[in-house]
Backbone atoms as SQL, in Angstrom:
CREATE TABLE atoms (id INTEGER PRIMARY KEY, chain TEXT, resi INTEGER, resn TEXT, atom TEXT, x REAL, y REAL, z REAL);
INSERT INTO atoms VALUES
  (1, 'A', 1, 'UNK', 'N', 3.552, -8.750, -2.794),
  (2, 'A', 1, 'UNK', 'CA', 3.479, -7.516, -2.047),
  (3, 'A', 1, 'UNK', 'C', 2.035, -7.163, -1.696),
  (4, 'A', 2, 'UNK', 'N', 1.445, -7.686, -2.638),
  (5, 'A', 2, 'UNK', 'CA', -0.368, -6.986, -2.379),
  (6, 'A', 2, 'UNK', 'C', -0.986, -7.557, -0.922),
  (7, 'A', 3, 'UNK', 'N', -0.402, -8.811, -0.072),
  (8, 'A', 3, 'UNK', 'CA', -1.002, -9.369, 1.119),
  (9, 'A', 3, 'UNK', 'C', 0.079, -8.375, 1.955),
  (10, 'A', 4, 'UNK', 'N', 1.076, -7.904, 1.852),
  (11, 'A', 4, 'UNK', 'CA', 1.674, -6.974, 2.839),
  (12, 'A', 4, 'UNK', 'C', 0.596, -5.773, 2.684),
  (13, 'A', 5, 'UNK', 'N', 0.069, -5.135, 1.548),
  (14, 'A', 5, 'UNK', 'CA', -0.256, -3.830, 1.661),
  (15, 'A', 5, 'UNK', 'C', -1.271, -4.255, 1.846),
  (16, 'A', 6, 'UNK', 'N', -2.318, -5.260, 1.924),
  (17, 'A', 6, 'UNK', 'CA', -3.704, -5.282, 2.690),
  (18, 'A', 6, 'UNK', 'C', -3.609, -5.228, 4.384),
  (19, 'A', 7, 'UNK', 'N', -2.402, -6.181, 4.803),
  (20, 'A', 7, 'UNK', 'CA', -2.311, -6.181, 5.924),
  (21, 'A', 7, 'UNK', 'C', -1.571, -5.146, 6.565),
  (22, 'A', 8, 'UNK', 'N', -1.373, -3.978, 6.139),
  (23, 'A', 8, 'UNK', 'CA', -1.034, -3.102, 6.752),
  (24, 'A', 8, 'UNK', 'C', -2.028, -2.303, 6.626),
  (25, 'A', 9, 'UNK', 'N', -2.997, -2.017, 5.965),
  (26, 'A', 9, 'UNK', 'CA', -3.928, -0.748, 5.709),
  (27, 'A', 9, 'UNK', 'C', -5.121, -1.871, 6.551),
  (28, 'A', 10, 'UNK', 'N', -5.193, -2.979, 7.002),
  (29, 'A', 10, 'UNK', 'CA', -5.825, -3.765, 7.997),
  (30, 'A', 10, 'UNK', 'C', -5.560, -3.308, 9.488),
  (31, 'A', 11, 'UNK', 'N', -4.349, -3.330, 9.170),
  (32, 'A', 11, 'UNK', 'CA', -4.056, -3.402, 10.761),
  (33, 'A', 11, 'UNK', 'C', -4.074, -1.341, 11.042),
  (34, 'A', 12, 'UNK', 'N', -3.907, -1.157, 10.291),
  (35, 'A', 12, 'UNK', 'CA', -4.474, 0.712, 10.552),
  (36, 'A', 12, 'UNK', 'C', -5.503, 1.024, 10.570),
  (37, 'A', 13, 'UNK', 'N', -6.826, 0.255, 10.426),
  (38, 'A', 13, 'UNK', 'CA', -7.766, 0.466, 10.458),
  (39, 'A', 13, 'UNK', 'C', -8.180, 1.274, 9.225),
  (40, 'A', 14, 'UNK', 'N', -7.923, 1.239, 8.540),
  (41, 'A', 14, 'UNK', 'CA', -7.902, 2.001, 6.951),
  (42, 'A', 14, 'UNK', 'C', -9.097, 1.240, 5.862),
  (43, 'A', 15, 'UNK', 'N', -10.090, 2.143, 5.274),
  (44, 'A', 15, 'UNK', 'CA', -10.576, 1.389, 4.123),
  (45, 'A', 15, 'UNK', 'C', -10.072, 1.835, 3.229),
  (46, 'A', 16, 'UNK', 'N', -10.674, 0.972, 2.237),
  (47, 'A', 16, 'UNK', 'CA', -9.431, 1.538, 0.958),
  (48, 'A', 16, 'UNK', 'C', -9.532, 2.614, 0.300),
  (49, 'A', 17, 'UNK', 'N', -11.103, 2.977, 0.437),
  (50, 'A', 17, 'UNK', 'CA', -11.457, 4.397, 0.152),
  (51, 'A', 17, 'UNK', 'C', -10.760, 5.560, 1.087),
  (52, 'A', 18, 'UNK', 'N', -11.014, 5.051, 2.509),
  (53, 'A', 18, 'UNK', 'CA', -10.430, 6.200, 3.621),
  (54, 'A', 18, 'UNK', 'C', -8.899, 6.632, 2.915),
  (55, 'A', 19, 'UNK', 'N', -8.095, 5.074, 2.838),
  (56, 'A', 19, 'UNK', 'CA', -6.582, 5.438, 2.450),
  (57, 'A', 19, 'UNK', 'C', -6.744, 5.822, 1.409),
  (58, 'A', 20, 'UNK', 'N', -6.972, 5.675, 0.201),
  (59, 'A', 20, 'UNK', 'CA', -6.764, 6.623, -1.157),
  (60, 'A', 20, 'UNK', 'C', -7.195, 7.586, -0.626),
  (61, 'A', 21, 'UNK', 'N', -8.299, 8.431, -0.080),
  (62, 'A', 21, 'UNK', 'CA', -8.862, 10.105, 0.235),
  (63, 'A', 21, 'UNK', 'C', -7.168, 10.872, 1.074),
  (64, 'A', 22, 'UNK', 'N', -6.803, 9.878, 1.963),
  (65, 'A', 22, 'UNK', 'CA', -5.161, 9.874, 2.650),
  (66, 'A', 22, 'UNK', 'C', -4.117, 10.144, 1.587),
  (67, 'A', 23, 'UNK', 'N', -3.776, 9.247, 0.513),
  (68, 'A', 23, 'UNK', 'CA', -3.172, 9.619, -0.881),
  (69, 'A', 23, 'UNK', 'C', -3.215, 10.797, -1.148),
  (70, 'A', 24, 'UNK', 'N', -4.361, 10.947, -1.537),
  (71, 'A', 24, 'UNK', 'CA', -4.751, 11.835, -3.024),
  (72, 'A', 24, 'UNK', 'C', -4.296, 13.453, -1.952),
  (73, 'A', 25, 'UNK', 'N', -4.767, 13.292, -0.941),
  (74, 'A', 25, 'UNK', 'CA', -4.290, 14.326, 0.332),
  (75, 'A', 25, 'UNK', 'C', -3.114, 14.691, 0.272),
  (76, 'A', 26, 'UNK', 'N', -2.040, 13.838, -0.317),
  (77, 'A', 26, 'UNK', 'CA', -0.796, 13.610, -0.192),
  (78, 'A', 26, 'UNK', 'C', -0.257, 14.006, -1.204),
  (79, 'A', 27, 'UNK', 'N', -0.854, 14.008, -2.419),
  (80, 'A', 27, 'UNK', 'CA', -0.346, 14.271, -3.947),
  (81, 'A', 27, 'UNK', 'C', -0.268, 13.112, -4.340),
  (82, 'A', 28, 'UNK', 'N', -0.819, 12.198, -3.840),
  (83, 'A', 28, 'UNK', 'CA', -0.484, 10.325, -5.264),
  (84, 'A', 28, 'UNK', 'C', -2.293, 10.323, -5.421),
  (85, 'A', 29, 'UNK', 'N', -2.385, 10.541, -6.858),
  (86, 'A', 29, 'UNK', 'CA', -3.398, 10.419, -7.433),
  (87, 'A', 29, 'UNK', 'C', -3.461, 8.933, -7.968),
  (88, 'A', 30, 'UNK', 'N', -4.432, 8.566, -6.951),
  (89, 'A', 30, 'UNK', 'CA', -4.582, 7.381, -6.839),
  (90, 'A', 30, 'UNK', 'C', -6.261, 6.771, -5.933),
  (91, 'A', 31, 'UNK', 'N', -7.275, 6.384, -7.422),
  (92, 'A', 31, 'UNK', 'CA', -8.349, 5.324, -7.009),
  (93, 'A', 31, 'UNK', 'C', -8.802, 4.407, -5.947),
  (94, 'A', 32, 'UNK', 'N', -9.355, 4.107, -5.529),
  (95, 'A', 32, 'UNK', 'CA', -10.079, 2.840, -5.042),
  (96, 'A', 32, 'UNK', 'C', -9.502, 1.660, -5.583),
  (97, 'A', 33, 'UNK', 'N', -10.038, 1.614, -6.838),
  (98, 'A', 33, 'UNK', 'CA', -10.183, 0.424, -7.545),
  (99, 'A', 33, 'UNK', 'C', -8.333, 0.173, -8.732),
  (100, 'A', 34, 'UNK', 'N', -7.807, 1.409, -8.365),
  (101, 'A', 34, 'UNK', 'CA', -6.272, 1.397, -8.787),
  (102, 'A', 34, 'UNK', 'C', -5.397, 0.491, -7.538),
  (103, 'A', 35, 'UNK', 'N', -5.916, 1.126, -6.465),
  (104, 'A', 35, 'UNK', 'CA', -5.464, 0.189, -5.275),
  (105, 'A', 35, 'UNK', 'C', -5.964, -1.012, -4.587),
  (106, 'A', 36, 'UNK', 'N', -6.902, -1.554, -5.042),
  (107, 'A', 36, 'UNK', 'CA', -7.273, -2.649, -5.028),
  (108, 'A', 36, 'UNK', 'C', -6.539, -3.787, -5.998),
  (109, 'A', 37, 'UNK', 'N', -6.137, -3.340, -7.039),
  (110, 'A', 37, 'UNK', 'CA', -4.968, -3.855, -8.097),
  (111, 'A', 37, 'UNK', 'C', -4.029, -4.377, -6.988),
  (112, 'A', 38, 'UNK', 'N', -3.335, -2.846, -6.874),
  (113, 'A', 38, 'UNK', 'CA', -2.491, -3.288, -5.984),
  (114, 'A', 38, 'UNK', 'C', -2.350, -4.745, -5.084),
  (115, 'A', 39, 'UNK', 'N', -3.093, -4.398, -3.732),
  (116, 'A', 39, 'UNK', 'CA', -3.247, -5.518, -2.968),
  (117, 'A', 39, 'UNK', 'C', -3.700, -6.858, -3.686),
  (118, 'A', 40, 'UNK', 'N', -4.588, -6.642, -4.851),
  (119, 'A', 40, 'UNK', 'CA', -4.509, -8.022, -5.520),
  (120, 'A', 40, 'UNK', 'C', -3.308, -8.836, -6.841),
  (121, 'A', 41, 'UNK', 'N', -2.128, -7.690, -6.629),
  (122, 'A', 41, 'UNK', 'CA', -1.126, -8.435, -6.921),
  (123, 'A', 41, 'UNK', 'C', -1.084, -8.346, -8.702),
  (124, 'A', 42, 'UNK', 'N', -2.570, -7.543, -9.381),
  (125, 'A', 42, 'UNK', 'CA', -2.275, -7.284, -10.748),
  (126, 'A', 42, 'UNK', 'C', -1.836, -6.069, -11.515),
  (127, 'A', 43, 'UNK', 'N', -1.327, -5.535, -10.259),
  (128, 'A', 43, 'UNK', 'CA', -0.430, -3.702, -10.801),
  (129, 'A', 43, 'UNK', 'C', 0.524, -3.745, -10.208),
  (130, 'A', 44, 'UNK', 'N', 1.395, -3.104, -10.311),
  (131, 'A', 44, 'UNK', 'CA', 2.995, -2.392, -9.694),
  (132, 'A', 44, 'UNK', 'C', 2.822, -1.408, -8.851),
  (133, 'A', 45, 'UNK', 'N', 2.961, -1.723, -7.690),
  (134, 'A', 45, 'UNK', 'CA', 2.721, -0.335, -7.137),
  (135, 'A', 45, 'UNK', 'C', 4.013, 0.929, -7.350),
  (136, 'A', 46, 'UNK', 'N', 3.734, 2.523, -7.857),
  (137, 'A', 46, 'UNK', 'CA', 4.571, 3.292, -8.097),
  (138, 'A', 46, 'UNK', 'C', 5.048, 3.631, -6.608),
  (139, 'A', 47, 'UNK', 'N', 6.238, 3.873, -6.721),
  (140, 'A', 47, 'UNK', 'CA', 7.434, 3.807, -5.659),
  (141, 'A', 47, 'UNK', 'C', 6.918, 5.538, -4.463),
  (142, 'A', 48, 'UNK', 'N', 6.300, 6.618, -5.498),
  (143, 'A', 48, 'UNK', 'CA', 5.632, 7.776, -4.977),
  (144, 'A', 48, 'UNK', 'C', 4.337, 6.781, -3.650),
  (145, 'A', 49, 'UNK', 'N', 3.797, 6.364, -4.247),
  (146, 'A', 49, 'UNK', 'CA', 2.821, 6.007, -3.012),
  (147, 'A', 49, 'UNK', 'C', 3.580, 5.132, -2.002),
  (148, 'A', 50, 'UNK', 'N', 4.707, 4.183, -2.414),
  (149, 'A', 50, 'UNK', 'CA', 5.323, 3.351, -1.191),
  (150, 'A', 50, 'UNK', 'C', 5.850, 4.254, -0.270),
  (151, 'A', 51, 'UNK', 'N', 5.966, 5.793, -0.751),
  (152, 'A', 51, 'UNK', 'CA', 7.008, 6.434, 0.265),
  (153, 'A', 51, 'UNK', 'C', 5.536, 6.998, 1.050),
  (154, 'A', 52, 'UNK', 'N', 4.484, 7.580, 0.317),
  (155, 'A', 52, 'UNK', 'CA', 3.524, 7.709, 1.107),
  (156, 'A', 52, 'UNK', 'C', 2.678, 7.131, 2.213),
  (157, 'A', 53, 'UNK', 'N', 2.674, 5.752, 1.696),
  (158, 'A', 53, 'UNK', 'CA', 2.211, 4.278, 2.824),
  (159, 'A', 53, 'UNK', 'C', 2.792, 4.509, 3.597),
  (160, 'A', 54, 'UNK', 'N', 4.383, 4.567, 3.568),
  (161, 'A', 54, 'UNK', 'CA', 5.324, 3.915, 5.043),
  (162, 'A', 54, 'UNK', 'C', 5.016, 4.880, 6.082),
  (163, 'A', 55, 'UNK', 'N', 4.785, 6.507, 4.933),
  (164, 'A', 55, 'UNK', 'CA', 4.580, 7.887, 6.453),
  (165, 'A', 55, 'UNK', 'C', 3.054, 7.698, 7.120),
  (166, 'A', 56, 'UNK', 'N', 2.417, 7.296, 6.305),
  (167, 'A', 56, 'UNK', 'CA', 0.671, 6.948, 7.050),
  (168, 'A', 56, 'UNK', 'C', 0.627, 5.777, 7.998),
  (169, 'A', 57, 'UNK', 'N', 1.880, 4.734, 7.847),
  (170, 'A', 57, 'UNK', 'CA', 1.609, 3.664, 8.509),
  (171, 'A', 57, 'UNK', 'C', 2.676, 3.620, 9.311),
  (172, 'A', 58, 'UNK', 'N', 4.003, 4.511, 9.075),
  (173, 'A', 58, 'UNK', 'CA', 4.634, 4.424, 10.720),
  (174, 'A', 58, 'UNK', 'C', 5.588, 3.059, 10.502),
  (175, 'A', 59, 'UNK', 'N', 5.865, 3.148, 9.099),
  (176, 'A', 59, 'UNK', 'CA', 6.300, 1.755, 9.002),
  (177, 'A', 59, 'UNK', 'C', 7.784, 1.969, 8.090),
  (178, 'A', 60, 'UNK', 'N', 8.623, 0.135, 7.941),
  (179, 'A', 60, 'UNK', 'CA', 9.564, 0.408, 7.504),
  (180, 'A', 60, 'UNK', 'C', 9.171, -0.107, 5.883),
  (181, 'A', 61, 'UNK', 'N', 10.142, -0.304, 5.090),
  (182, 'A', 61, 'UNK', 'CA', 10.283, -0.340, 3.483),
  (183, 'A', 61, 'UNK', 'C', 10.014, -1.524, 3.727),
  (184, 'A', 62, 'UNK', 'N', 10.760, -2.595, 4.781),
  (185, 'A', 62, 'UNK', 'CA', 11.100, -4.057, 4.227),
  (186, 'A', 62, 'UNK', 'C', 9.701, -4.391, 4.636),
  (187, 'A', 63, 'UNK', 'N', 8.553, -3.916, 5.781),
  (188, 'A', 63, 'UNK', 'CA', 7.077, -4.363, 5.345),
  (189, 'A', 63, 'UNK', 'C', 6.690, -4.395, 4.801),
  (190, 'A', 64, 'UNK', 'N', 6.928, -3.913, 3.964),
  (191, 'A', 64, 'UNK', 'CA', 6.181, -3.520, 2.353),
  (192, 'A', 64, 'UNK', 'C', 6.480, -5.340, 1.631),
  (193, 'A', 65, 'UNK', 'N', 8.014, -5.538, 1.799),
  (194, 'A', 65, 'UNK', 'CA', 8.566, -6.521, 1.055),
  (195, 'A', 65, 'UNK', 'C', 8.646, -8.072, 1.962),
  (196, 'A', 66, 'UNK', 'N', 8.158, -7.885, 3.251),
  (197, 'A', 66, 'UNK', 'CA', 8.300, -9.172, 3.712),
  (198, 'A', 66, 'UNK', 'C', 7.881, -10.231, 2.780),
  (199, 'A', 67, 'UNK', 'N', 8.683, -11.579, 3.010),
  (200, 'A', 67, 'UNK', 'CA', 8.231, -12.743, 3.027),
  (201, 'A', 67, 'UNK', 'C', 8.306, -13.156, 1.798),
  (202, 'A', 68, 'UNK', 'N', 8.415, -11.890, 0.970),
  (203, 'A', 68, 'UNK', 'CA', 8.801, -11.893, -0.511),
  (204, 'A', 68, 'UNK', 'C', 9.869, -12.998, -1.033),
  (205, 'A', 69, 'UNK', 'N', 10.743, -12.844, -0.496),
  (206, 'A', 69, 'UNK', 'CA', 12.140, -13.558, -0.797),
  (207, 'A', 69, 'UNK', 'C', 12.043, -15.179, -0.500),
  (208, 'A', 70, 'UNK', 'N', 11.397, -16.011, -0.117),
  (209, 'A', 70, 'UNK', 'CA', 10.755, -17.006, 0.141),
  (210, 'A', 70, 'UNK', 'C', 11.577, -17.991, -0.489),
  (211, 'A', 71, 'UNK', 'N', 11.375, -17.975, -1.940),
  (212, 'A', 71, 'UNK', 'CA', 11.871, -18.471, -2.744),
  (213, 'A', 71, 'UNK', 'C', 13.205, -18.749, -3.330),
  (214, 'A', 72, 'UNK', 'N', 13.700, -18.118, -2.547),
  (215, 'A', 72, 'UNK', 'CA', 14.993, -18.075, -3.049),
  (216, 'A', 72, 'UNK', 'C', 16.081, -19.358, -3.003);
């Protein structure tokens, strides 16, 4: 999931600082360096900020999850 949520806060033109200041705006108290986890795939992202991402980015759930299923 962490190369979906880089490439969406990429393609919004978003730094990661800009988007957390966007968060925390939002009520998800949430770092820089908490969301950098994220996109690098060594945290969980909590389900409160996925609902927050999708309204900042105009986007659906399954972006979040593309490409995921690969393996199957």
């Amino acid at each position: 999931m962490g190369k979906n949520l880089l490439k969406l806060r990429l393609e919004n033109n978003f730094s990661q600082e800009k988007l957390c200041v966007e968060l925390q705006r939002r009520g998800c108290d949430i770092g820089r360096s908490t969301y950098e986890k994220y996109e690098q795939g060594q945290l969980n992202i909590r389900i409160s900020v996925l609902i927050e991402l999708r309204k900042i980015y105009h986007c659906t759930y399954d972006d979040f999850f593309a490409e995921l299923d690969l393996n199957e």
